[in-house]
Structure formats: structure tokens, C-alpha cells
N, C-alpha and C positions, 0 to 999 in steps of 0.2 A: 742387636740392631733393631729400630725400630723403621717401620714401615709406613713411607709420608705420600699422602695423596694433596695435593696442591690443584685446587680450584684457581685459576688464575694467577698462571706463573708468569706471565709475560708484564703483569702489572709490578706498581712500587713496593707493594707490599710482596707480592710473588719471586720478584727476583731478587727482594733484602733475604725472602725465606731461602734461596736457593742458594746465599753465599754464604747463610750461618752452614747450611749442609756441605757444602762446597769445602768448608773449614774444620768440617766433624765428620769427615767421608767414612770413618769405622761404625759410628753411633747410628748412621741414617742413611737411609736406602728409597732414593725415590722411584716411589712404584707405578705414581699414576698422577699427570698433569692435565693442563684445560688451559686455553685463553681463546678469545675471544675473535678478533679480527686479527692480530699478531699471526700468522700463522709461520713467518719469516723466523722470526724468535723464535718462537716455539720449533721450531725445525733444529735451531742452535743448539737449545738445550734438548732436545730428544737427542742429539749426537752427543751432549757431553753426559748428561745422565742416563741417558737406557731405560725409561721407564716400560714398564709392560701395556699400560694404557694408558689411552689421549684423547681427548674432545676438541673440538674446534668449532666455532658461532657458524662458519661458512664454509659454502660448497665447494668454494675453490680451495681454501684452504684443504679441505678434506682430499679431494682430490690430489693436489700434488701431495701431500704429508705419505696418502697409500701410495703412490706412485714411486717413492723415496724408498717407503721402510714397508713393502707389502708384505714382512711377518710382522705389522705390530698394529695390537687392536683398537681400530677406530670407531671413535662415534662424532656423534654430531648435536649441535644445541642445546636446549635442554634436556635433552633424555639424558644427550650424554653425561652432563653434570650431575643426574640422578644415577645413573649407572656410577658411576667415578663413585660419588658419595657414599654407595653402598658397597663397595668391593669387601669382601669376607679378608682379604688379606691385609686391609689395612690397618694400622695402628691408630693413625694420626690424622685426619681429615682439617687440613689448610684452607677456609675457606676465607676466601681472598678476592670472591670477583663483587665488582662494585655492582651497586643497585639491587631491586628486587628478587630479580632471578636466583641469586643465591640463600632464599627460604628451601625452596624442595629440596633443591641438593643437603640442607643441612638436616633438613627431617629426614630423609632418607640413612644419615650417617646416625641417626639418633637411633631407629630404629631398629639399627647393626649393635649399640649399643660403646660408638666409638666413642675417643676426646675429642672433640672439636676446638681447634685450634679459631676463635672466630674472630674474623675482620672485615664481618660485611656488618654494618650496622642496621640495615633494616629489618635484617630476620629479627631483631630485637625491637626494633618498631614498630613494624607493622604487625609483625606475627607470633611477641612476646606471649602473651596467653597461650596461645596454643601452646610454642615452645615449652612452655614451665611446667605446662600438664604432662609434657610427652616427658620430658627431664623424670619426673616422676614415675611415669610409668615404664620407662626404659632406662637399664643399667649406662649412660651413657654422662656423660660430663661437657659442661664447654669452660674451656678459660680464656679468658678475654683477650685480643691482640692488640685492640686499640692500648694507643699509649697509656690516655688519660683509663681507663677500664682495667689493665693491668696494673699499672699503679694504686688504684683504688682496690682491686684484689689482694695484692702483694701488703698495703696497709692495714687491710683487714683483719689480717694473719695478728696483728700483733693486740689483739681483742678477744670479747666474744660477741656476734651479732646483736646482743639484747644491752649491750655497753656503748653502743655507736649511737654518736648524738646527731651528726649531720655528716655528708660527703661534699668534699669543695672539689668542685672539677675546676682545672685550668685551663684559661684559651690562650694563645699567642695574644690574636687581634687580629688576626689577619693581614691580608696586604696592607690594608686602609684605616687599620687603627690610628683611630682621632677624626678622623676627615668629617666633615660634617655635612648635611642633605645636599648643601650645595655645590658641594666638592664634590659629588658622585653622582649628579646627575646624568654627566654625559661620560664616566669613565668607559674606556675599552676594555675587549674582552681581554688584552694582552699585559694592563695594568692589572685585572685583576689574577691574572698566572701570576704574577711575583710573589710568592710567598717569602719571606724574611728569612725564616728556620728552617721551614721543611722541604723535601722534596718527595711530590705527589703526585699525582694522578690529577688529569683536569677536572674533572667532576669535583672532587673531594677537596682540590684549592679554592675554587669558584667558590663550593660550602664555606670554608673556611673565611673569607673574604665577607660572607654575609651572615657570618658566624649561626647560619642553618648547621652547618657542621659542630656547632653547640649543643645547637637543639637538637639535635636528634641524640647526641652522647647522654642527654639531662634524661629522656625518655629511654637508650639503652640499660642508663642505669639506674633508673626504678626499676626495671624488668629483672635485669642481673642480679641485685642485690637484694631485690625486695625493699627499697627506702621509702620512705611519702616523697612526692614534689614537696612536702613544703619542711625537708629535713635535706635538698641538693641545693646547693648554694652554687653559681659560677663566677670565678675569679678574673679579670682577666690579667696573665704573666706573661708580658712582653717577650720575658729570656727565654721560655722553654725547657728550665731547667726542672723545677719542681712539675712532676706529671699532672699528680692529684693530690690530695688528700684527706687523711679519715680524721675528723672531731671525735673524741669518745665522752661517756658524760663527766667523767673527771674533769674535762677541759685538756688534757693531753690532746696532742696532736700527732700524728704520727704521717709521714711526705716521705713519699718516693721519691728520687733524682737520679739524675742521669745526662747524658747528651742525648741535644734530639735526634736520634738515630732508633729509628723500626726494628734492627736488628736484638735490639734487646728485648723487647717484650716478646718478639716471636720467638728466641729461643727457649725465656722464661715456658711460654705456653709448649713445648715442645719435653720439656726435662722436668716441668714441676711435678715432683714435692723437689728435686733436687735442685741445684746451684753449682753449674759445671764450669769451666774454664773460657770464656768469651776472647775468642783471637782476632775477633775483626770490628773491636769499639775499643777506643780511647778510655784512658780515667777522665773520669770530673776533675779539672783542676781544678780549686776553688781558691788556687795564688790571682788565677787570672780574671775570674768573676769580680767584678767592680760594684755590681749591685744589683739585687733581685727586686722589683717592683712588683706591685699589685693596685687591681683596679675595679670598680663595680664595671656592668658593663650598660653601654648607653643604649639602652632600650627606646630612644626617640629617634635613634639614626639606624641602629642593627637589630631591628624585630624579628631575628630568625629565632634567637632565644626565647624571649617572652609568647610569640605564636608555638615554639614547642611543648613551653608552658601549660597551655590554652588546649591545644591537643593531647596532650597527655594527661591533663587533670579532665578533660572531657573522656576520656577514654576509648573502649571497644575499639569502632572502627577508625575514630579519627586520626592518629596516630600512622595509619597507614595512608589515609589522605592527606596527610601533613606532608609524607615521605614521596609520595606518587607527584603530588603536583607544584613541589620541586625540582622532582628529578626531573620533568616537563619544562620547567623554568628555566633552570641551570641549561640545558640542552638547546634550549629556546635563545636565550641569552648567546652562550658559545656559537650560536651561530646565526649571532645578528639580528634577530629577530625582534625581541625585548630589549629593553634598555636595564641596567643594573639593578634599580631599585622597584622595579614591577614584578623581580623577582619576587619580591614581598608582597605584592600586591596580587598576583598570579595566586600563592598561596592561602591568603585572606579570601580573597573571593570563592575561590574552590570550597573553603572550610565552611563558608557562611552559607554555601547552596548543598553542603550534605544533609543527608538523615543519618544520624547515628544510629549503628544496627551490628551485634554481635558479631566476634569472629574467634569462634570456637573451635570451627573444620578450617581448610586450609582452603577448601573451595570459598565459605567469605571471605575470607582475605585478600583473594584473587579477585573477589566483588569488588571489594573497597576498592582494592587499588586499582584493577581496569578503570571502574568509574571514575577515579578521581582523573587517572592519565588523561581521560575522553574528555570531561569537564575542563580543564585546564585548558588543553588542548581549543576548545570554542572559548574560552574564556581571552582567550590570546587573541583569537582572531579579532574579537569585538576591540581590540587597542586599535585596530590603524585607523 
């Protein structure tokens, strides 16, 4: 039985992970969770799973969670997530909470020398460097959660890295594929939650609508795999069937598929090297598939790709500035503030007033990204 620490159970990704466990109750044993404001959820699942420890973002939470279960050991915010990440009895480290906050919790599981089960994308953006030295210098592993990043994993397998000619990531398109500048000028935050295929978390649909949730996958995975930007090609595939895919230099191509369902790469990250029995995903039927499309993507209307671009071929610290003063945007946005497409403009600006300056400790990193949050942050005010 292996032993699953889950950073953010109460999210999408968190409670796909608890119903593959929920489905393999002999194979996995959850030992130790976290969410955020959830503290309600997370009370549900501490009754159905029993973990031994728990982190919550807040006091109150804290508060009734000891009140409830006063043998069972709590923490709190960040430390908490650093404590969780390093527990000596963990196997499996689920990192699952969105945004930045989820770097230290994962260095800290690095350090243990765990697998990181990973689905926060910015420890790969903003603090990829670090991560790759520390991957080095500590016996520890990550495999990818994201779809498109497992997919890209799982194709790789059927290579050797010195044979891969390019990586094609795929994107839905979001709510608003096709729409054009003048079609989203005044959209709502409520049209942009409609996602077509998946079901997510607000942050990460918002991305996904401004296909920033591109960019930052094009930048996770030069980090991950070690690729050039100019060997990651992105697709856009309306279906969501095909994840990713690897070019080799034969011209072979080798695609992942699947339904878009989470619950598959999390188990993947979970069991690899193995391929176990999956009870809670559907087969692909491919009687019922009418047709798979592909698309370049329109860099005149969704600049979140091409500004990841830009960030990520600039390097060091920008990367983390790219990450900070979206997540500023998206948040800005969701609550009225911003209008849809200043999201991209929020980001431009921010980039244009950095200095680029290494991020080799974690304390730069925590540079870059305060500052960009802060910058962003007055950069918004100057809109009204």
C-alpha cells in the first residue's frame, strides 16, 4: 500500500485524486490532506478517509477542523503545506493546489526525496531552474498530472530523448474559441466559466479561455522535458481527445488519448512504471468520434501563448512574472475589476517594467513573484 499526501483535496484535481483512491481503497492509504478555504469539504473527507494530517489556508477553518477531530494533527497555511510535503511517511506527494504557493511544498517533498505526483504548474514556471538542480541533487522524481504533460510523458516512453524532433501540445480553445477582439470585449466573468470539455477550477478555466493556460504548459514543458521553445509547437483540438503529442526525428508520431477526464493521468502519476485496472473512466469510443480537428492558434486575439513565448525564451526570472501577474489579472478579472482582454494587457505591462535577474534560491523566486504581484497590482489601478 502506498502512502498519498494530497495538497489540495477539496479542488478538481484533488477530489478526481480521491475517487481514483476511493476505487483502489487496498493500493492507497491517504495519510495526509490540505485545502484551502474548503474547510467544510475537507471535514467530509477527513470523515471518509482518516488521514493522520491536515492543513487548512484559515483560522476558522482551523479552528472547528481541532474542535471536531482534537486527535488529529493540524496545521496551518503555508507551513502547513511545507510540513505535509515533507512527512517521512509519505510515498506519494499530490500536489494539487493552484498558484504559486505550491513551489515550497514541493521542494520540501523533493528534499524527502519523494514522487511528486505534480499539478500545480507554476513550480515549473516560475521555479523550474531551481526545481531541476534540486531533481539532481535529490533522489526524488515528479511525473506530470497535467493532461497535456502526462500525455507528453507517457509518448516519450516510446523514444529516446536524443530522437524527439518536436512536442505538440494541444488546447481545447477554450470557452471562446473563434470569437474575435470584438466579441470579447465586454464578455462576463460567467461566460468565461463555461468551459466546453472540462471541469475545473476557476482560476485554471479563466486560463484556459485566455489560453494563458497554454502558456504556461509551453514553459512547464521546456522545464520538464528539457525541449527548446522553438522544438514546442501548440495545437489547437477542439475534441480533447488527443492530450499531446511527441514528433520523433523519423517523422513517427506517437498521441496519447483518452476522454477528458483528470482521473487518468492522476492515476498514471500514481502507479507508473505500471498500467493498473482504471474503474472510474469510460473507453474511448472511437464508433462515436465524428471528427478530430486541428488548428494554429490565433495569436492576434489569445496572446497568452505568444507572451509565454516571450517569457520563457527571455528566461530566469520572467517566467515567474509571466505567472504572478496573471494570477493578479485572472483574480482581478473574476472579480470585476478588469475587463477580459486587459488580462493580456495587465501581463504585457508588468513584463515590459521588469529587470530580469536570476532565480537560482527560492528566496529569488519569491523576488520575482512578490514584485510582479505588487507591479500588477498598481498597474490595474492606473485602468480606471
Amino acid at each position: 500500500m502506498k502512502n498519498i499526501t494530497i495538497l489540495g483535496s477539496t479542488g478538481s484535481i484533488g477530489t478526481n485524486a480521491l475517487e481514483v483512491i476511493r476505487n483502489k481503497n487496498s493500493e492507497f492509504n491517504v495519510i495526509a490532506m490540505s485545502a484551502h478555504y474548503n474547510h467544510k469539504l475537507l471535514m467530509e473527507q477527513i470523515e471518509e478517509f482518516k488521514p493522520t494530517y491536515v492543513s487548512i489556508g484559515t483560522e476558522k477553518g482551523y479552528e472547528e477542523i481541532i474542535k471536531k477531530y482534537p486527535n488529529l494533527e493540524v496545521y496551518v497555511g503555508n507551513e502547513g503545506l511545507k510540513f505535509l510535503g515533507a512527512l517521512d511517511e509519505t510515498d506519494i506527494v499530490l500536489t494539487a493546489v493552484s498558484g504559486a504557493v505550491g513551489i515550497e511544498a514541493t521542494i520540501e517533498s523533493i528534499k524527502k526525496g519523494k514522487r511528486i505526483a505534480l499539478a500545480n504548474k507554476e513550480t515549473m514556471v516560475a521555479a523550474g531552474d531551481l526545481i531541476n538542480n534540486m531533481l539532481k541533487e535529490y533522489d526524488a522524481e515528479i511525473i506530470p498530472v497535467d493532461s497535456e504533460h502526462s500525455a507528453i510523458y507517457q509518448s516519450l516512453l516510446g523514444g529516446k530523448k536524443n530522437e524527439v524532433n518536436k512536442i505538440i501540445i494541444t488546447a481545447s480553445g477554450g470557452t471562446f474559441r473563434g470569437k474575435t477582439l470584438e466579441e470579447l470585449q465586454d464578455v462576463r466573468v460567467e461566460d468565461a466559466l463555461k468551459h466546453p470539455n472540462w471541469s475545473m477550477g476557476r482560476k485554471i478555466t479563466i486560463d484556459s479561455s485566455t489560453l494563458c493556460n497554454k502558456g504556461l504548459e509551453v514553459i512547464e514543458a521546456h522545464q520538464l522535458f528539457n525541449v527548446s521553445y522553438d522544438d514546442i509547437e501548440v495545437l489547437v483540438h477542439p475534441q480533447s481527445i488527443i492530450h499531446s503529442m511527441v514528433e520523433f526525428k523519423d517523422m513517427s508520431i506517437i498521441a496519447q488519448l483518452g476522454v477528458p477526464d483528470m482521473k487518468g493521468p492522476i492515476q498514471y502519476a500514481f502507479t507508473y512504471p505500471d498500467r493498473v485496472s482504471n474503474k472510474v473512466l469510460e473507453s474511448l469510443n472511437f464508433r462515436t468520434l465524428s471528427n478530430l480537428t486541428f488548428d494554429g492558434v490565433d495569436n492576434e486575439v489569445f496572446k497568452g501563448v505568444e507572451y509565454a513565448y516571450f517569457a520563457g525564451r527571455t528566461g530566469r526570472s520572467m517566467p515567474a512574472v509571466y505567472n504572478a501577474a496573471n494570477e493578479i489579472a485572472v483574480d482581478q478579472f473574476i472579480n470585476g475589476n478588469i475587463k477580459f482582454l486587459e488580462i493580456y494587457k495587465v501581463i504585457k505591462d508588468t513584463m515590459d517594467n521588469h529587470e530580469v535577474h536570476s532565480v537560482d534560491t527560492l528566496e529569488a523566486v519569491i523576488k520575482a513573484d512578490s514584485w510582479a504581484r505588487k507591479e500588477a497590482t498598481r498597474i490595474i489601478k492606473t485602468y480606471k
